[in-house]
NUGUKOL-396878 format. One record per atom (N, C-alpha, C, O, CB): residue number from 1; atom name; x, y, z. Coordinates in steps of 0.1 Angstrom, whole numbers, always signed. Glycine has a CB too. Layout:
<sites>
n: NUM; atom: CA; X: X; Y: Y; Z: Z
...
</sites>
This chain:
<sites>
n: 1; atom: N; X: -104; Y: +292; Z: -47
n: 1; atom: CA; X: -110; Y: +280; Z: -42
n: 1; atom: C; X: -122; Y: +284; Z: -32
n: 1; atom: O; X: -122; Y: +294; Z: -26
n: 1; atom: CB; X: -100; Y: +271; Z: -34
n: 2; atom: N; X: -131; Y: +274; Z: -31
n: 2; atom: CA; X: -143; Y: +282; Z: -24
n: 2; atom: C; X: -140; Y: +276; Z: -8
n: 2; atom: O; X: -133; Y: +267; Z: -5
n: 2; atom: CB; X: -160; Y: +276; Z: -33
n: 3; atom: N; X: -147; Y: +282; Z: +2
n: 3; atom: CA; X: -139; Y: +280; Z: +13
n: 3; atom: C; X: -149; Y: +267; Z: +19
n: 3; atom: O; X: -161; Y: +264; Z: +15
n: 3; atom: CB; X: -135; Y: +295; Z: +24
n: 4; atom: N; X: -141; Y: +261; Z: +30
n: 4; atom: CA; X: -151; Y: +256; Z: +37
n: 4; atom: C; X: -158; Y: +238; Z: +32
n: 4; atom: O; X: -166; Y: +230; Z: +35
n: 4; atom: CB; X: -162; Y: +268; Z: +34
n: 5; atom: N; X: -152; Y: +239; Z: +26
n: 5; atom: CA; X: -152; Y: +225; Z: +10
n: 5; atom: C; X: -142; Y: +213; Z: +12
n: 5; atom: O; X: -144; Y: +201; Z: +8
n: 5; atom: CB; X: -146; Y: +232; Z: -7
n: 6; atom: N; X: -132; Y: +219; Z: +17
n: 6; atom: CA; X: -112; Y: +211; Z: +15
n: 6; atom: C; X: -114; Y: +205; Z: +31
n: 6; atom: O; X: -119; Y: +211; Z: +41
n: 6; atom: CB; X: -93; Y: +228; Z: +12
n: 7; atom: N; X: -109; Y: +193; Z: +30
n: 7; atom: CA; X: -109; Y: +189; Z: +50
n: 7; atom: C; X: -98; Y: +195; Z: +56
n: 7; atom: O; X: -90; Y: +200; Z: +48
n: 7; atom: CB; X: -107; Y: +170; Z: +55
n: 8; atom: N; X: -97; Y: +195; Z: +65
n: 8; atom: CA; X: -86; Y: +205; Z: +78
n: 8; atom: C; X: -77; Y: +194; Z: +84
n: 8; atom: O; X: -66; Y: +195; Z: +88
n: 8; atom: CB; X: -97; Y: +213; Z: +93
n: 9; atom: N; X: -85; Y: +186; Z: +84
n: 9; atom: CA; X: -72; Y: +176; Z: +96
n: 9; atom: C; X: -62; Y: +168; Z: +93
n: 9; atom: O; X: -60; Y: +157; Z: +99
n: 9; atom: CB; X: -77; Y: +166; Z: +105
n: 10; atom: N; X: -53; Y: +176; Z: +77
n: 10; atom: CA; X: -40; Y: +167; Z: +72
n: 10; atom: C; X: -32; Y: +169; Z: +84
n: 10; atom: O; X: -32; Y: +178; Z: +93
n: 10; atom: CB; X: -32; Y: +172; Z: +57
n: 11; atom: N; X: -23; Y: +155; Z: +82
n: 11; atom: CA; X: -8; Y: +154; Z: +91
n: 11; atom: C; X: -2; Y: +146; Z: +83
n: 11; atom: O; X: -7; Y: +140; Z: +73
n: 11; atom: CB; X: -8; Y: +147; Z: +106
n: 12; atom: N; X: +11; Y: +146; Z: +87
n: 12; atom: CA; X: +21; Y: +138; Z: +79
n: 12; atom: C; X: +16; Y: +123; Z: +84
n: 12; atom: O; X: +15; Y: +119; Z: +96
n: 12; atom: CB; X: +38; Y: +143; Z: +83
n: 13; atom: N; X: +14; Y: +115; Z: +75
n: 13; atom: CA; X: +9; Y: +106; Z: +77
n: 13; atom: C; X: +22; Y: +91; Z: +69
n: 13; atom: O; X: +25; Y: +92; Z: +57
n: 13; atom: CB; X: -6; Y: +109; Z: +71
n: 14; atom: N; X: +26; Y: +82; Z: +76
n: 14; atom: CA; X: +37; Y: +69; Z: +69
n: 14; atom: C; X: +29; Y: +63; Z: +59
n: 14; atom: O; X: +17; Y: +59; Z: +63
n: 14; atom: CB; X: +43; Y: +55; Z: +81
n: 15; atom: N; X: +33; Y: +61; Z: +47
n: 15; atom: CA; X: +26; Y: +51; Z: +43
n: 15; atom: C; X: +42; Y: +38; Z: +37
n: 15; atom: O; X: +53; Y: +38; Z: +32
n: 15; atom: CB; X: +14; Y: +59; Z: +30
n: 16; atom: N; X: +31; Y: +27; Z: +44
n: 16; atom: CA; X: +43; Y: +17; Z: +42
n: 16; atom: C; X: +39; Y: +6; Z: +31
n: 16; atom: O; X: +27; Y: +2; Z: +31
n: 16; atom: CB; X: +47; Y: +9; Z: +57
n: 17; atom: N; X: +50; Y: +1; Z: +21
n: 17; atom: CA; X: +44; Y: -5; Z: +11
n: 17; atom: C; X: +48; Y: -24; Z: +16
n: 17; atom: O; X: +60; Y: -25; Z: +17
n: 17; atom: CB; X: +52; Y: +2; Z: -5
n: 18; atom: N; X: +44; Y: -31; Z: +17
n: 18; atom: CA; X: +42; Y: -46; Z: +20
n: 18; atom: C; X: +51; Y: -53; Z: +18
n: 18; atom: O; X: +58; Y: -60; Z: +26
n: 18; atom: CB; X: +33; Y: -52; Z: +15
n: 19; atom: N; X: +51; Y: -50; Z: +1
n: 19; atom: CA; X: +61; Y: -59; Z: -8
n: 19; atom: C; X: +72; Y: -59; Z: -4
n: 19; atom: O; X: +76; Y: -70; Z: -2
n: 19; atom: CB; X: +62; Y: -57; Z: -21
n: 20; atom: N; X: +80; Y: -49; Z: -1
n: 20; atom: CA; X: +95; Y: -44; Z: +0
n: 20; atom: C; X: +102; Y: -38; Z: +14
n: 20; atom: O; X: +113; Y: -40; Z: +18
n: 20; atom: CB; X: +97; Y: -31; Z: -10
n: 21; atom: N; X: +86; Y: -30; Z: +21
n: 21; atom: CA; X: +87; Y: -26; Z: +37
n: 21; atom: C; X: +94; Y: -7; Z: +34
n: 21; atom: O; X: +102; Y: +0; Z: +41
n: 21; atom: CB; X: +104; Y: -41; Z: +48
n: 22; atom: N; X: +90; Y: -4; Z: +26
n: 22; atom: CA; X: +95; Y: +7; Z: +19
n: 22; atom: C; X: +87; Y: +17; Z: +26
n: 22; atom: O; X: +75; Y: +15; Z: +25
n: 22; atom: CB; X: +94; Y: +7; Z: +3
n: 23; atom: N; X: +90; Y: +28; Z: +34
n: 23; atom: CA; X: +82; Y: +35; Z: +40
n: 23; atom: C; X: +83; Y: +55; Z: +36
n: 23; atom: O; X: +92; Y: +63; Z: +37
n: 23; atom: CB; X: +85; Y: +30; Z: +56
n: 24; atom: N; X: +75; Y: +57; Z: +33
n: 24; atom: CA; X: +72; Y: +74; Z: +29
n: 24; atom: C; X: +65; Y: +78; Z: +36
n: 24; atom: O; X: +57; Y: +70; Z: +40
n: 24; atom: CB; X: +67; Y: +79; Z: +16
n: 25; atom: N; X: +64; Y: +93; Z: +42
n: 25; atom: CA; X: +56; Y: +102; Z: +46
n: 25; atom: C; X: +53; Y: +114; Z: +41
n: 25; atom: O; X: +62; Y: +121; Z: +36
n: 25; atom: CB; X: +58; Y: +105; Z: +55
n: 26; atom: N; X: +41; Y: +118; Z: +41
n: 26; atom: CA; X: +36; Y: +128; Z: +32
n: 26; atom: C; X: +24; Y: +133; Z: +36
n: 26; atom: O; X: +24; Y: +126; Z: +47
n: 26; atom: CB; X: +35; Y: +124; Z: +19
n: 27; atom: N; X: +17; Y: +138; Z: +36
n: 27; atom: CA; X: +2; Y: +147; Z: +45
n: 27; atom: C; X: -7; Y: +138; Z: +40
n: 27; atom: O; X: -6; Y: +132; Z: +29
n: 27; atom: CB; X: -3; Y: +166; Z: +40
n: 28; atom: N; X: -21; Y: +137; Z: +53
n: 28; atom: CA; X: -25; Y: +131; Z: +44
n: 28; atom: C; X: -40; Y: +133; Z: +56
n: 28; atom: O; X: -38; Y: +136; Z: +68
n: 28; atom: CB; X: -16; Y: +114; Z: +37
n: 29; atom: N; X: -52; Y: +132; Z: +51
n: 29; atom: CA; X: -63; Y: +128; Z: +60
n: 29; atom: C; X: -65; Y: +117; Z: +58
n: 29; atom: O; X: -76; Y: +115; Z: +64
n: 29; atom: CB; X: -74; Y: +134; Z: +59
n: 30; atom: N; X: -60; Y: +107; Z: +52
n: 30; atom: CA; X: -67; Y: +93; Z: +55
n: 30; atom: C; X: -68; Y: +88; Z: +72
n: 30; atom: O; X: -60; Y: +94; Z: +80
n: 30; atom: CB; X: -57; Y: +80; Z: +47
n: 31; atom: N; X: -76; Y: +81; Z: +76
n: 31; atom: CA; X: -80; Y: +75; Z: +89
n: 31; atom: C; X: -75; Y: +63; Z: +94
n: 31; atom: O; X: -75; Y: +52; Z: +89
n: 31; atom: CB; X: -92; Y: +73; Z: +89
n: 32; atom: N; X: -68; Y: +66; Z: +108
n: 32; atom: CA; X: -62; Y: +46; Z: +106
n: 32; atom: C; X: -58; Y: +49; Z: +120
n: 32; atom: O; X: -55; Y: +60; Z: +126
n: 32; atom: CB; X: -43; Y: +38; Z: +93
n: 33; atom: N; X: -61; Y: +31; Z: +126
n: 33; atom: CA; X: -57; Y: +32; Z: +139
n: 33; atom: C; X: -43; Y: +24; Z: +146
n: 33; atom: O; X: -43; Y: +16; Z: +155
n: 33; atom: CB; X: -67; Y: +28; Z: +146
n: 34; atom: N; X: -35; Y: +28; Z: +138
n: 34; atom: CA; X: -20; Y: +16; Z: +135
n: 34; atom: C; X: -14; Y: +33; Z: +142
n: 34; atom: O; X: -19; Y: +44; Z: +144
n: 34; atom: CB; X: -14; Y: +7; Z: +110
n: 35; atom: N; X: -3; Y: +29; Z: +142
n: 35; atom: CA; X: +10; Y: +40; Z: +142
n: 35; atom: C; X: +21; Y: +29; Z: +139
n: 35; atom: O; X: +21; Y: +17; Z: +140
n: 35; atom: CB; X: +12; Y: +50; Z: +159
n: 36; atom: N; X: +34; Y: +41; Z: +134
n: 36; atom: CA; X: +49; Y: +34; Z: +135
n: 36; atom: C; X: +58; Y: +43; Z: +141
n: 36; atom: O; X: +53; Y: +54; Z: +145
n: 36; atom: CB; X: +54; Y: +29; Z: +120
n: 37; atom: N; X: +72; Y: +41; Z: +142
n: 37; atom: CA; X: +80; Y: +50; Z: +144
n: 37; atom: C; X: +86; Y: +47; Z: +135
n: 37; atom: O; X: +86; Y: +36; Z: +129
n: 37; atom: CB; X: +85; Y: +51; Z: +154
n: 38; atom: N; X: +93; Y: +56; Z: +131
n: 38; atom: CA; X: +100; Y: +62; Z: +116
n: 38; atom: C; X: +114; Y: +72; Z: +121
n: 38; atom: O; X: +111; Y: +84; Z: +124
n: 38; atom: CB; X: +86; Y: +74; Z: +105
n: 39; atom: N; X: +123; Y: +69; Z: +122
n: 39; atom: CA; X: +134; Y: +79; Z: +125
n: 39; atom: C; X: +127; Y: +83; Z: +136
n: 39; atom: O; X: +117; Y: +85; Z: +130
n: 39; atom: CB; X: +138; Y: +92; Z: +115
n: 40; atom: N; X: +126; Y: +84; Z: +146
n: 40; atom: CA; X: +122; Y: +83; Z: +160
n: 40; atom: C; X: +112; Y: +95; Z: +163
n: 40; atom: O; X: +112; Y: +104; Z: +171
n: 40; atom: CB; X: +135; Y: +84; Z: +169
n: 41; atom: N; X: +104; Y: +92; Z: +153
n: 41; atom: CA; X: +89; Y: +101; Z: +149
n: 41; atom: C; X: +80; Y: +91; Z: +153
n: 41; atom: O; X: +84; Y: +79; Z: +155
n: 41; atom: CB; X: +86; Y: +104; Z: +130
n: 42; atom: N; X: +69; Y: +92; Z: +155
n: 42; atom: CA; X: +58; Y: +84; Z: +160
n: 42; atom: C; X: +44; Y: +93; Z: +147
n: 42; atom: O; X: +38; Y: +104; Z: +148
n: 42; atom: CB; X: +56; Y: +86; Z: +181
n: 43; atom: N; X: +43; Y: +82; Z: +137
n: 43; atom: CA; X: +31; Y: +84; Z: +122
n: 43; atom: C; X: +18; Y: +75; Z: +126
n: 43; atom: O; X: +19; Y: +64; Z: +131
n: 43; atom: CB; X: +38; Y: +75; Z: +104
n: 44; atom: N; X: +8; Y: +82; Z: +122
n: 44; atom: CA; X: -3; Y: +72; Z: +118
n: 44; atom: C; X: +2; Y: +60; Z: +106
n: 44; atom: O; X: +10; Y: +64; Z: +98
n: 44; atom: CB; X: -16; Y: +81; Z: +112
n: 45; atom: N; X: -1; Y: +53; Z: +106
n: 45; atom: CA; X: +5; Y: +40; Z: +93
n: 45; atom: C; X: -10; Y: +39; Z: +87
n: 45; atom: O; X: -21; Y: +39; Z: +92
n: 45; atom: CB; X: +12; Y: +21; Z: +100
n: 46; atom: N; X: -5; Y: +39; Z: +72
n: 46; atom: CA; X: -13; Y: +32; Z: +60
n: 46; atom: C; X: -5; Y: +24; Z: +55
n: 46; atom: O; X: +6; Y: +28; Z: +52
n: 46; atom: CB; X: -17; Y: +40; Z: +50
n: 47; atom: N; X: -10; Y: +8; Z: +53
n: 47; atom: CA; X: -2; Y: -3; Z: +45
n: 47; atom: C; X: -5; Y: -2; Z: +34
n: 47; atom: O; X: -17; Y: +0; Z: +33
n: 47; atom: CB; X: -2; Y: -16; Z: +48
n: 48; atom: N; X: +1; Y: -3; Z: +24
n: 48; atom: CA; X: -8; Y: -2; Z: +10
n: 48; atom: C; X: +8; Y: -19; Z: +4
n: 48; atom: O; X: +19; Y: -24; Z: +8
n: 48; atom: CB; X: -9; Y: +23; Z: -3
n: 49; atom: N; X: -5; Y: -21; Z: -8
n: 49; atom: CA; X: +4; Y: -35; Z: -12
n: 49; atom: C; X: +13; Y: -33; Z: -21
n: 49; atom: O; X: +23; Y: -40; Z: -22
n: 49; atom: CB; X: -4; Y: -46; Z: -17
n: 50; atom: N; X: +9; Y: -21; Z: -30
n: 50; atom: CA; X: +22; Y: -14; Z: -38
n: 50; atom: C; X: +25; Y: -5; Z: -40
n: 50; atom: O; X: +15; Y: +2; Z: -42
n: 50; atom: CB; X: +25; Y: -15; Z: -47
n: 51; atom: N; X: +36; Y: +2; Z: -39
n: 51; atom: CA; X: +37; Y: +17; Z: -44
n: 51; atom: C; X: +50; Y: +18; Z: -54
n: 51; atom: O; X: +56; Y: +8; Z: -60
n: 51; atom: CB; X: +39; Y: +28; Z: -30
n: 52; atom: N; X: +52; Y: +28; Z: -55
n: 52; atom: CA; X: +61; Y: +35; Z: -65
n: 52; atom: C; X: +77; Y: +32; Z: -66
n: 52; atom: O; X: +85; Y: +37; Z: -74
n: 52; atom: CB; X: +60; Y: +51; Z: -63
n: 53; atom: N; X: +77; Y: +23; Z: -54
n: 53; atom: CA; X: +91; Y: +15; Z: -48
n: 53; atom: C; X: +92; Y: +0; Z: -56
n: 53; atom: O; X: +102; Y: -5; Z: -61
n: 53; atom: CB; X: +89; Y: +13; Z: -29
n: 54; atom: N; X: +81; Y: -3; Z: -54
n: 54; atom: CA; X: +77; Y: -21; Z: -59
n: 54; atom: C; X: +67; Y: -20; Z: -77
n: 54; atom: O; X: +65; Y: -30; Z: -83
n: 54; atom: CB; X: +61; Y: -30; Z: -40
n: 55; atom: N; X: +64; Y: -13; Z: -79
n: 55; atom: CA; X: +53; Y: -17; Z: -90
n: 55; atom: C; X: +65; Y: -14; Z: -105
n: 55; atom: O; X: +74; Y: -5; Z: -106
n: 55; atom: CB; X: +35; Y: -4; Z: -89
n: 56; atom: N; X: +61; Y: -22; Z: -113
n: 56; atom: CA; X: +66; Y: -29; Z: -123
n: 56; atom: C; X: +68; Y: -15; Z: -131
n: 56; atom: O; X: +80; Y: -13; Z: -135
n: 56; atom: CB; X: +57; Y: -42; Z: -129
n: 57; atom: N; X: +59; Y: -8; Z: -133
n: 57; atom: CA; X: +64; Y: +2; Z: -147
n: 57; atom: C; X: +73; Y: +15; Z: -141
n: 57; atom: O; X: +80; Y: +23; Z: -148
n: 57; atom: CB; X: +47; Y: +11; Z: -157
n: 58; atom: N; X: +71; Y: +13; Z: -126
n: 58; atom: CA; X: +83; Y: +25; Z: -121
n: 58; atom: C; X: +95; Y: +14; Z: -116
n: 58; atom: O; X: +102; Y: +20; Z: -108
n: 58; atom: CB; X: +77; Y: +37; Z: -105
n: 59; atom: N; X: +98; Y: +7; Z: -118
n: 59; atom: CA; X: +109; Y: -1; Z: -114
n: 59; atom: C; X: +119; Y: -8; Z: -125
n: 59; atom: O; X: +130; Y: -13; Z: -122
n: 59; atom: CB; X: +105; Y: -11; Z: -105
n: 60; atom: N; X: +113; Y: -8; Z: -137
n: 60; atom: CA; X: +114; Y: -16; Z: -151
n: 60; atom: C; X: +119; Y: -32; Z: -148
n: 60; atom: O; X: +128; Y: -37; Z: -154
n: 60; atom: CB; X: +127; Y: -8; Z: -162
n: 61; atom: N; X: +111; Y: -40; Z: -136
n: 61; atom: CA; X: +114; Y: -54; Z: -137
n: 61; atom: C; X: +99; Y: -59; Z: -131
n: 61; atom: O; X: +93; Y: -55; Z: -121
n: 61; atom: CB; X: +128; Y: -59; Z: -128
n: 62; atom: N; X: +97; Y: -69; Z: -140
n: 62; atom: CA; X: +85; Y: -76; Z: -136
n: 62; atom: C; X: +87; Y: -86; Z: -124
n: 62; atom: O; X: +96; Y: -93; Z: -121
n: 62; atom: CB; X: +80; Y: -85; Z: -147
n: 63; atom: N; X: +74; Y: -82; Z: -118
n: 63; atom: CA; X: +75; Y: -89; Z: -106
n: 63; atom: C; X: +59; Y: -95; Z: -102
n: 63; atom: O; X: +48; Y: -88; Z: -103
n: 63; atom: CB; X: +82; Y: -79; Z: -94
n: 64; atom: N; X: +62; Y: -112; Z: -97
n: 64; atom: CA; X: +49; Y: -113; Z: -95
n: 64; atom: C; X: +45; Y: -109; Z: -80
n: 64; atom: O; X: +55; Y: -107; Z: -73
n: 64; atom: CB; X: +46; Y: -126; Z: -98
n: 65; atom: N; X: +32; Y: -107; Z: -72
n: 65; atom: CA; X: +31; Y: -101; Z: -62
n: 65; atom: C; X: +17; Y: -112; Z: -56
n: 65; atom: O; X: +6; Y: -108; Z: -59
n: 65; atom: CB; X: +29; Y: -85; Z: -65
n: 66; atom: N; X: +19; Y: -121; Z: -50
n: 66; atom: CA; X: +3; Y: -125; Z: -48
n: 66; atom: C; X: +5; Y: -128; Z: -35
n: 66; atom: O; X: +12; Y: -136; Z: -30
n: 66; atom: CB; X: -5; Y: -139; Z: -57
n: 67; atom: N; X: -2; Y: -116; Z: -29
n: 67; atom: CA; X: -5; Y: -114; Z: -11
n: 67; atom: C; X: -17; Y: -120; Z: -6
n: 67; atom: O; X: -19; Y: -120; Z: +6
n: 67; atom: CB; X: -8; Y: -99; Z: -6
n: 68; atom: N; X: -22; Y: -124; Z: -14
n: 68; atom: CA; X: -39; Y: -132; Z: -13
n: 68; atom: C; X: -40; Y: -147; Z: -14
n: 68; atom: O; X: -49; Y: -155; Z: -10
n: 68; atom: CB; X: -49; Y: -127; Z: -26
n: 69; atom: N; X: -27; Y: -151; Z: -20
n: 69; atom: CA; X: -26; Y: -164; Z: -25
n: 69; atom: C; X: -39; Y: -165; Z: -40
n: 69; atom: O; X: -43; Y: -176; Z: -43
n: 69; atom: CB; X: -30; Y: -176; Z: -9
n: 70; atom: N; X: -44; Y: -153; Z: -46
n: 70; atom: CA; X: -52; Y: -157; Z: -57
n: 70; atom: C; X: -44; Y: -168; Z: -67
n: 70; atom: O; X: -48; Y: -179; Z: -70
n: 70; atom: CB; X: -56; Y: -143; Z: -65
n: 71; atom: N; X: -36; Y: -164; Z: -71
n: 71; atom: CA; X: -32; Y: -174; Z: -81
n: 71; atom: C; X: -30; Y: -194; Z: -75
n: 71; atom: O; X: -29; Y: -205; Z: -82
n: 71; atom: CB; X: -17; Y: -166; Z: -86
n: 72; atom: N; X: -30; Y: -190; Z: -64
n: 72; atom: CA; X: -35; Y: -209; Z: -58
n: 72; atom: C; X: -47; Y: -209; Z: -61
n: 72; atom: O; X: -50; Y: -218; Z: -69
n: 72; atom: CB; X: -34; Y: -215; Z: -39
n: 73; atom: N; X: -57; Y: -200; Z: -56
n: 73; atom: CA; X: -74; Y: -202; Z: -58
n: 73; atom: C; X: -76; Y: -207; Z: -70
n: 73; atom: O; X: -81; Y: -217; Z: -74
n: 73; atom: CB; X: -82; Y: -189; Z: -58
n: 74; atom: N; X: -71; Y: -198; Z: -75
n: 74; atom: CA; X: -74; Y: -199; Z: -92
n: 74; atom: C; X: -69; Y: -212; Z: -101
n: 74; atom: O; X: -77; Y: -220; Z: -106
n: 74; atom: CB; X: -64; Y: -185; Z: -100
n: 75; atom: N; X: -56; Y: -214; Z: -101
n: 75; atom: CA; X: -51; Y: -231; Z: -106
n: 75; atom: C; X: -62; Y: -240; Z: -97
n: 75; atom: O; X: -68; Y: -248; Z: -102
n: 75; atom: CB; X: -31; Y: -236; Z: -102
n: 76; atom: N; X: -64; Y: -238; Z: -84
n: 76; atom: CA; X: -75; Y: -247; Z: -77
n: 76; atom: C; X: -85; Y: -251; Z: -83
n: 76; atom: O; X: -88; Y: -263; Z: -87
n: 76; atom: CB; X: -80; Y: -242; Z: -67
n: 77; atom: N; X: -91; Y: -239; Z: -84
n: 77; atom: CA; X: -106; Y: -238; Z: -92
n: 77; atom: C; X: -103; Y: -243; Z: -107
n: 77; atom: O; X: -111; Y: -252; Z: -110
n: 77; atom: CB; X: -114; Y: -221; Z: -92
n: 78; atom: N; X: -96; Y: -241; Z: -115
n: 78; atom: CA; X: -100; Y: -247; Z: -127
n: 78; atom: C; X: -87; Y: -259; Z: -132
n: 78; atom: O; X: -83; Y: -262; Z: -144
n: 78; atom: CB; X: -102; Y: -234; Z: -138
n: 79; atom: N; X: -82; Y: -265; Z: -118
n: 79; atom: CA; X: -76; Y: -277; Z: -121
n: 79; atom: C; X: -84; Y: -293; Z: -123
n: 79; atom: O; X: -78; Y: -304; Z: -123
n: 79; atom: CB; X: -68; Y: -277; Z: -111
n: 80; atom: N; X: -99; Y: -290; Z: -126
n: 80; atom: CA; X: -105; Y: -301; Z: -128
n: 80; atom: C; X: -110; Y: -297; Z: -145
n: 80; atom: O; X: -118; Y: -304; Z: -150
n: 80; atom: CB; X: -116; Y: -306; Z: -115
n: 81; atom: N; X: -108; Y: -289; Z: -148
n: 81; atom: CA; X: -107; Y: -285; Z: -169
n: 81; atom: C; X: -100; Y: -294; Z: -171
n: 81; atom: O; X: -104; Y: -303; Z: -178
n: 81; atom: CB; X: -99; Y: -270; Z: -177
n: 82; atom: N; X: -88; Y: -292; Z: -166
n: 82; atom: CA; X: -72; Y: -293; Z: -172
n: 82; atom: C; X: -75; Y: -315; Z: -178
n: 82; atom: O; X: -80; Y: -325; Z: -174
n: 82; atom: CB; X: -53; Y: -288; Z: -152
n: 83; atom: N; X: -67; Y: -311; Z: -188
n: 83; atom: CA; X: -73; Y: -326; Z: -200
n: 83; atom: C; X: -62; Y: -335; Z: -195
n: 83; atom: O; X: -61; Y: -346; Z: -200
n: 83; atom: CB; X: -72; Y: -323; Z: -222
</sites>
């Protein structure tokens, strides 16, 4: 590997998934100004909206997920089509 290229400042970093509250740590340089405690550890936090805990093809059950409320927008916007 060529040197000098790869970033330096991984740490074990939480990442917590929304849907479920499912939390992992694993190295990481992403940037964030959140922390959690975790087993009486103190992590930088990344929220992310799904992971490998909650999403449909690693869990084998469909699930709907709308954190945005898109699917209100959406029947909103095209409930003046509808016959």
């Amino acid at each position: 590997m060529k040197k000098g290229i790869h970033p330096e400042n991984y740490r074990l970093v939480a990442f917590k998934d929304m849907s479920n509250d499912d939390i992992f740590i694993t190295k990481s340089t992403a940037n964030t100004a959140e922390t959690i405690e975790h087993e009486g550890v103190e992590y930088p936090l990344i929220k992310m909206e799904i992971s490998r805990t909650s999403h449909p093809f690693y869990t084998g059950k469909s699930k709907l997920i709308d954190t945005a409320g898109r699917i209100d927008k959406f029947k909103n916007k095209y409930a003046k089509f509808k016959k």
